[in-house]
C-alpha positions as CSV (number, residue, x, y, z in Angstrom):
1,X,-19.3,11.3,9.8
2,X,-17.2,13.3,7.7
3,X,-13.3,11.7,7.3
4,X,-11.2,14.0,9.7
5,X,-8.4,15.1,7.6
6,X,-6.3,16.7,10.6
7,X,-6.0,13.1,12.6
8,X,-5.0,12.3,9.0
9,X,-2.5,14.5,8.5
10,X,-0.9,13.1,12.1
11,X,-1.8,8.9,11.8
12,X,-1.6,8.7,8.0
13,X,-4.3,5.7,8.4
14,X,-7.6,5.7,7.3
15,X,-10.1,3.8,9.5
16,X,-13.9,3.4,8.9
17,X,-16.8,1.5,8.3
18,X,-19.8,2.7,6.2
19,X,-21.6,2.2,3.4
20,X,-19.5,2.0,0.0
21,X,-20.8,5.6,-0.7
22,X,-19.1,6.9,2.0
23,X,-16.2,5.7,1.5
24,X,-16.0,5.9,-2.3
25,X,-16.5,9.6,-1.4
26,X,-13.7,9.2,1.2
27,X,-11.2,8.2,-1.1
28,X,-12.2,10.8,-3.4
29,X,-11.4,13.2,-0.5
30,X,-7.8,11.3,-0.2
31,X,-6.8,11.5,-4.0
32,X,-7.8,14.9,-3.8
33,X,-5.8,15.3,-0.7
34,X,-2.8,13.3,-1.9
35,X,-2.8,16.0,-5.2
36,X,-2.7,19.0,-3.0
37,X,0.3,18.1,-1.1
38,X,2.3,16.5,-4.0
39,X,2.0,20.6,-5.3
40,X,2.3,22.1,-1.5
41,X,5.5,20.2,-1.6
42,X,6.9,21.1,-5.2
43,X,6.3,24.6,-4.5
44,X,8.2,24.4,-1.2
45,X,11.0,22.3,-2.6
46,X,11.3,25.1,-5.8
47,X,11.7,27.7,-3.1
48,X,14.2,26.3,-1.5
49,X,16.3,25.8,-4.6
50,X,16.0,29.4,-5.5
51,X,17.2,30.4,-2.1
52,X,20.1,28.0,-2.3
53,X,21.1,29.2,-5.6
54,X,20.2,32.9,-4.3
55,X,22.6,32.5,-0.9
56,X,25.4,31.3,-3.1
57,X,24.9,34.5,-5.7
58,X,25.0,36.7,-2.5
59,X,28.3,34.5,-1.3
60,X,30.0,35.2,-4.4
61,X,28.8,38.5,-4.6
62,X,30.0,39.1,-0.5
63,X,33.5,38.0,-1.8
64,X,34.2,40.8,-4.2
65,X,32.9,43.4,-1.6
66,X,35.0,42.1,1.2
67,X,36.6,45.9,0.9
68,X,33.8,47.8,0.4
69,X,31.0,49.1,3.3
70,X,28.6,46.4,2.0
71,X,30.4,43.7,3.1
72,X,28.4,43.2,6.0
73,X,25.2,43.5,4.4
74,X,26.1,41.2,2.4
75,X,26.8,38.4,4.0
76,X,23.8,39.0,6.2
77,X,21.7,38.5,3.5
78,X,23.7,35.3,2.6
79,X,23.1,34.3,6.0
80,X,19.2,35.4,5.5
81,X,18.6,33.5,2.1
82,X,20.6,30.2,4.1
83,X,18.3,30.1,6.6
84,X,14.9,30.5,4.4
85,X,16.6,27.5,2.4
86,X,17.0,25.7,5.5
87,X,13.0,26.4,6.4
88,X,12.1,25.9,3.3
89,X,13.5,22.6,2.7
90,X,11.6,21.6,6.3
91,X,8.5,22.5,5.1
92,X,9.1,20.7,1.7
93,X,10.1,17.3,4.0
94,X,6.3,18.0,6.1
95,X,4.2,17.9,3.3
96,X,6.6,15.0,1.2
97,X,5.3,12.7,4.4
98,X,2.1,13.3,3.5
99,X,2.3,12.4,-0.5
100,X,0.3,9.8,-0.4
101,X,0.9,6.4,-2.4
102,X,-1.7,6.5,-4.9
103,X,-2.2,2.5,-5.5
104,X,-2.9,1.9,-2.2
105,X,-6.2,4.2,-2.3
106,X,-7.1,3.7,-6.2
107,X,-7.2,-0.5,-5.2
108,X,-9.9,0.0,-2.4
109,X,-11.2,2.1,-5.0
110,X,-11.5,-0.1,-8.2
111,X,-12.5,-3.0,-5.8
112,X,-15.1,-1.4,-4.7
113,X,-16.5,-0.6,-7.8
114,X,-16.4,-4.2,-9.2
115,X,-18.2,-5.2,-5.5
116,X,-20.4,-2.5,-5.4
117,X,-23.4,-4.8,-7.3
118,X,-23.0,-7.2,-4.7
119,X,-23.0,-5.1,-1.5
120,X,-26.5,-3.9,-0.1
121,X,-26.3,0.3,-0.8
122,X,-26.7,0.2,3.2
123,X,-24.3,-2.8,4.3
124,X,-21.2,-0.8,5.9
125,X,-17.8,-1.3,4.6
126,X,-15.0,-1.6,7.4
127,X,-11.5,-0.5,6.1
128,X,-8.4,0.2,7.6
129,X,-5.8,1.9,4.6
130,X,-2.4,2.8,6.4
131,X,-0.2,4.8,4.2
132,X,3.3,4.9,6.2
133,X,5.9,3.8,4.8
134,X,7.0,-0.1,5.0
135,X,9.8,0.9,6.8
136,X,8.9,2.5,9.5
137,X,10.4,1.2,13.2
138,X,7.3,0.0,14.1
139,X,7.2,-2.4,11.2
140,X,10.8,-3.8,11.8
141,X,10.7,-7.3,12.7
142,X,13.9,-8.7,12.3
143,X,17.9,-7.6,12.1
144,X,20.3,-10.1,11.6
145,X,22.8,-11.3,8.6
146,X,23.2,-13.0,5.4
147,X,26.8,-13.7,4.5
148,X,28.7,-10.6,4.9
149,X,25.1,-8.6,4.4
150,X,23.3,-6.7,7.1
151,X,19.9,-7.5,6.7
152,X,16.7,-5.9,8.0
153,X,13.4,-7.5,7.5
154,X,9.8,-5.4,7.4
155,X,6.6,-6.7,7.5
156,X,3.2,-4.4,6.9
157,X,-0.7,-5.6,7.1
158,X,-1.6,-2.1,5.4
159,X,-5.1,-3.2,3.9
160,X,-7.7,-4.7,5.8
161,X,-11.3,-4.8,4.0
162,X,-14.4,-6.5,5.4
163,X,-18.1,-6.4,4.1
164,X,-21.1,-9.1,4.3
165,X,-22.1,-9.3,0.6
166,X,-26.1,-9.5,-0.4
167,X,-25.4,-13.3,-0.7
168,X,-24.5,-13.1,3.4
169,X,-20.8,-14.7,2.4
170,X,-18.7,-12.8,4.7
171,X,-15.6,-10.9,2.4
172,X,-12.3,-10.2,4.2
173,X,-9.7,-9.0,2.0
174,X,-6.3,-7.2,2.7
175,X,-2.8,-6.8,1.8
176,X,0.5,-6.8,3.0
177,X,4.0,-6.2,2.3
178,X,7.6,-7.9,3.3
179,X,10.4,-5.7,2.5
180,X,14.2,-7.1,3.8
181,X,16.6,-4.2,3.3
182,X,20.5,-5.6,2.6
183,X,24.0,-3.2,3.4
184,X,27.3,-4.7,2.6
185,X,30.6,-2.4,3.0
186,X,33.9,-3.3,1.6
187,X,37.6,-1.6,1.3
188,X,38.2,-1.1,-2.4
189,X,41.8,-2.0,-4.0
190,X,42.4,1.6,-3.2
191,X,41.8,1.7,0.7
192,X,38.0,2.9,0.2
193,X,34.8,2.0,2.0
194,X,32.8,1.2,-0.3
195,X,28.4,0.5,0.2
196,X,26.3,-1.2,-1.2
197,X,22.5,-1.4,-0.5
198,X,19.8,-3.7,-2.0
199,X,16.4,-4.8,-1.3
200,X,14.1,-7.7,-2.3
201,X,10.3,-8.7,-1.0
202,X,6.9,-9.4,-1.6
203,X,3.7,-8.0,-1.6
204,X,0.6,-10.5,-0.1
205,X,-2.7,-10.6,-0.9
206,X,-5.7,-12.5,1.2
207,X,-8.6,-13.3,0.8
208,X,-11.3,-15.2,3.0
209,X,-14.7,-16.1,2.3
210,X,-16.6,-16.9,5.2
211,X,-20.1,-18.8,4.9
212,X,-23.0,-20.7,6.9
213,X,-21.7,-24.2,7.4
214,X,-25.1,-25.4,6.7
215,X,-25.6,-23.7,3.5
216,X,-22.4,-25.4,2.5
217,X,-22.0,-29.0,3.6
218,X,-19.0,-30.7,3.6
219,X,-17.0,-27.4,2.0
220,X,-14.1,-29.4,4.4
221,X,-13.5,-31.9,1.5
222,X,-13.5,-30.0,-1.4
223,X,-9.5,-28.8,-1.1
224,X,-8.5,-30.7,-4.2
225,X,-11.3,-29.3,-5.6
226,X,-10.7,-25.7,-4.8
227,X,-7.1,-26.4,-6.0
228,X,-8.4,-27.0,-9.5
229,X,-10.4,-23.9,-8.8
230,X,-8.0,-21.7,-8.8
231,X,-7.3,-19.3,-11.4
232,X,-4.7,-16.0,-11.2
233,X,-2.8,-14.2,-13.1
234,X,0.7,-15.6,-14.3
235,X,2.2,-12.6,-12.7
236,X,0.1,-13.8,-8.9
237,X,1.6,-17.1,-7.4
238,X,-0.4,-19.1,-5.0
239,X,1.1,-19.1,-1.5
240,X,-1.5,-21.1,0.6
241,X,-5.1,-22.2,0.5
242,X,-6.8,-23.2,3.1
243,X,-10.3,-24.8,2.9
244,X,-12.4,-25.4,6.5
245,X,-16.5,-25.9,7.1
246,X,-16.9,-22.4,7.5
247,X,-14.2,-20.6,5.1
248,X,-12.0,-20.5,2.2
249,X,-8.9,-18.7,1.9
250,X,-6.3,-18.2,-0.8
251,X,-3.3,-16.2,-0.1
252,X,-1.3,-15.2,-3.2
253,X,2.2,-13.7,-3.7
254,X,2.2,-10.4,-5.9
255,X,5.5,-8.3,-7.1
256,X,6.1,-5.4,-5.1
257,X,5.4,-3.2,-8.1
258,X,1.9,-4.3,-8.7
259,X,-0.1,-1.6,-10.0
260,X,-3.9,-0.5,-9.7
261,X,-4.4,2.4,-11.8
262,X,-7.6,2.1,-14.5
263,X,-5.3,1.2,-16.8
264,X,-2.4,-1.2,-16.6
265,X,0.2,-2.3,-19.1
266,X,-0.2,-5.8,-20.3
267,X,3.6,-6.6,-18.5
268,X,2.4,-4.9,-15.1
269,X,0.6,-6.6,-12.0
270,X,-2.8,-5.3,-11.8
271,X,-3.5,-5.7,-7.9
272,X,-7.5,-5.4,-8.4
273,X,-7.9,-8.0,-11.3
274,X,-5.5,-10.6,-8.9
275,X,-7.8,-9.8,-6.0
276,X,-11.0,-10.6,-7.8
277,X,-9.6,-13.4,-9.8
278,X,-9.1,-15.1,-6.4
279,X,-12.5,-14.4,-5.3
280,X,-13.8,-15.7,-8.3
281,X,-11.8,-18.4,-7.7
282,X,-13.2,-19.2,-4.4
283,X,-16.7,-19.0,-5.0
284,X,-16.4,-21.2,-7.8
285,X,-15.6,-23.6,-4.7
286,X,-18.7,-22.6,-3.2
287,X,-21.0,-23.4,-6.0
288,X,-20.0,-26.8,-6.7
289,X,-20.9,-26.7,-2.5
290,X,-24.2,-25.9,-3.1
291,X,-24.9,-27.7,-6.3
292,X,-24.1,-30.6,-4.1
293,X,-26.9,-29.8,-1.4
294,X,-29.2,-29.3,-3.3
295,X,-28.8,-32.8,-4.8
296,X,-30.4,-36.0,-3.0
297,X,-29.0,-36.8,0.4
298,X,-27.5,-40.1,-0.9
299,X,-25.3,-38.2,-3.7
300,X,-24.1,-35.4,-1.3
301,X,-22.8,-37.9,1.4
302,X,-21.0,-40.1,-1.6
């Protein structure tokens, strides 16, 4: 089914599940989408300066032939060029709403193409990619203070990614952001309100591996194992592991400018190359698991 781009334009989500074909072709369809109405929006913003900058020429102009006949027309076309600014600007605010942020696309995209070997061409990809701001309402989950701050704390599961790879491990991946937003006011020395505003967070990543219990006996006991496992990049802290007979997950903290463009400057957090670290990182886990079933009964139970 082809990716409707008008109950885009209104959710600003992405759902699907097909195969990685599809939705490589999808988010083709998005950059490509995001591009057009980064220039819809320029175009609309430019006209709106030159019919601010047009209404205050006329204004001036209206002043000096406040004696004269024209007067009238004058300010009528003040009032004309004011009013095309206003629309203008509105228009410009529509299509800024829908100027996309290009990492979150261009991550689903590179991991993809480093999972792409390892996904059957016909095993269907689910992914849910919402592009609204963090700080929408809906995302607000908590108000309260810090000192003499005014706090408000966001919280965003914007990336959810599932596939069975050709091995049958079960891949879920996603990504999600806390953003607490901090206002302070004060009275200057001179009688003035003065605010400030600030912000600090987090971005999360997760990934799960989930596998046949029988294909990976006693996967339970091999935390310490995992932990020794685990290998990210020094700009990725570990937040939590979590090792069970059936799964593995790793959950890792990431700046909230991480990056995912082709190219990323050695001092930038490349998102991609954290995410498959970790699942590199996990599936070393889940060899040592099989190397010890298919060694003799008496060795695997020791």
């Amino acid at each position: 089914m082809a990716f409707d781009f008008d109950r885009f334009r209104f959710e600003r989500v992405y759902r699907t599940t097909a195969p990685v074909p599809v939705v490589m072709a999808d988010l083709g369809g998005l950059r490509s989408f995001d591009a057009e109405m980064a220039l819809r929006q320029k175009a609309w913003s430019l006209r709106a300066h030159i019919c601010g900058y047009s209404a205050l020429a006329a204004g001036i102009g209206a002043f000096f032939l406040l004696s004269t006949d024209f007067s009238g027309l004058a300010f009528l076309l003040v009032a004309v060029l004011f009013v095309a600014m206003l629309v203008c600007n509105g228009i410009s605010s529509r299509f800024l709403k829908l100027d996309l942020q290009n990492r979150r696309y261009e991550l689903v995209a590179r991991l993809l193409q480093r999972l792409r070997k390892d996904i059957a061409p016909d095993e269907p990809v689910t992914v849910e990619l919402d592009f609204r701001p963090t700080t929408d309402k809906e995302n607000l989950a908590d108000r309260g203070s810090a000192g003499e701050w005014k706090t408000e704390s966001f919280v965003q599961r914007w990336l959810t990614l599932q596939v069975r790879l050709m091995d049958g491990t079960h891949l879920r991946l996603g990504m999600e952001e806390r953003l607490q937003l901090r206002r302070r006011t004060r009275i200057n020395p001179r009688g003035k309100y003065k605010t400030k505003n600030k912000q600090k967070g987090t971005a999360l990543l997760h990934v799960q591996l989930r596998v046949k219990p029988e294909h990976h006996p006693h996967l339970a006991r091999l935390e310490a194992r995992a932990r020794q496992a685990v290998r990210l990049p020094e700009y990725v802290s570990l937040v939590k592991l979590e090792v069970a007979e059936d799964r593995l997950s790793l959950r890792s903290g990431l700046p909230l400018d991480w990056e995912a463009a082709d190219r990323v400057s050695p001092v930038s957090c490349d998102a991609p190359k954290a995410a498959v670290m970790s699942l590199l990182s996990l599936y070393q886990v889940l060899n040592y698991s099989t190397a010890l079933r298919k060694q003799a009964p008496v060795r695997v139970s020791s």
